[in-house]
N, C-alpha and C positions, 0 to 999 in steps of 0.2 A: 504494500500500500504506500510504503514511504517512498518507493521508487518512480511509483506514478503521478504522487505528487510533486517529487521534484522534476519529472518530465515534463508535467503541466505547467511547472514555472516556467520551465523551457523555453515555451513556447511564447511566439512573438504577441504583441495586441491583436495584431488582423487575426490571426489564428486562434485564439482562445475566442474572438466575435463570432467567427464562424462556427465553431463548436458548439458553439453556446444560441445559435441560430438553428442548427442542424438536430439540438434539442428540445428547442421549444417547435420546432414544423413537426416534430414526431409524435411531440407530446398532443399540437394541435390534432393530426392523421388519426390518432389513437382514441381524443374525445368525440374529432367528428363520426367514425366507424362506432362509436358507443349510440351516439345521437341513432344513427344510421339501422342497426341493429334494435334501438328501442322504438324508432316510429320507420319501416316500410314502409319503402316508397314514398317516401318525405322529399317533397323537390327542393334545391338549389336557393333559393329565398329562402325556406321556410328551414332548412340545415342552416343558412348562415345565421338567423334572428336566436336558434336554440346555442347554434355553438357560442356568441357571444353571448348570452345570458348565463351561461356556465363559467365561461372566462370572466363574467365580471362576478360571480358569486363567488370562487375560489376565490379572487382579489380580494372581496369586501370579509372573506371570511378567513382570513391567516389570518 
């Protein structure tokens, strides 16, 4: 574990941004496939309106 964190120090600014981008798109892929799986056949508006309302409920609730 020690060794991954000093890898991650490592690493440049751009590169821990992208990391850190490439975690939050997954994280996004992962709620909207929940969204997705809980309302079939949910179109394109109506998955973006549920996926922000999740994303701003984790926020208001950390």
């Amino acid at each position: 574990m020690d060794k991954d964190w000093e890898r991650l120090g490592r690493l440049k600014p751009e590169e821990k941004v992208l990391i850190c981008m490439d975690m939050t798109d997954g994280c996004v892929r992962i709620c909207a496939d929940g969204i997705k799986n809980q309302y079939p056949g949910i179109n394109e508006e109506d998955l973006l309106e549920k996926l922000r309302e999740r994303l701003e409920w984790a926020k208001r609730n950390r």
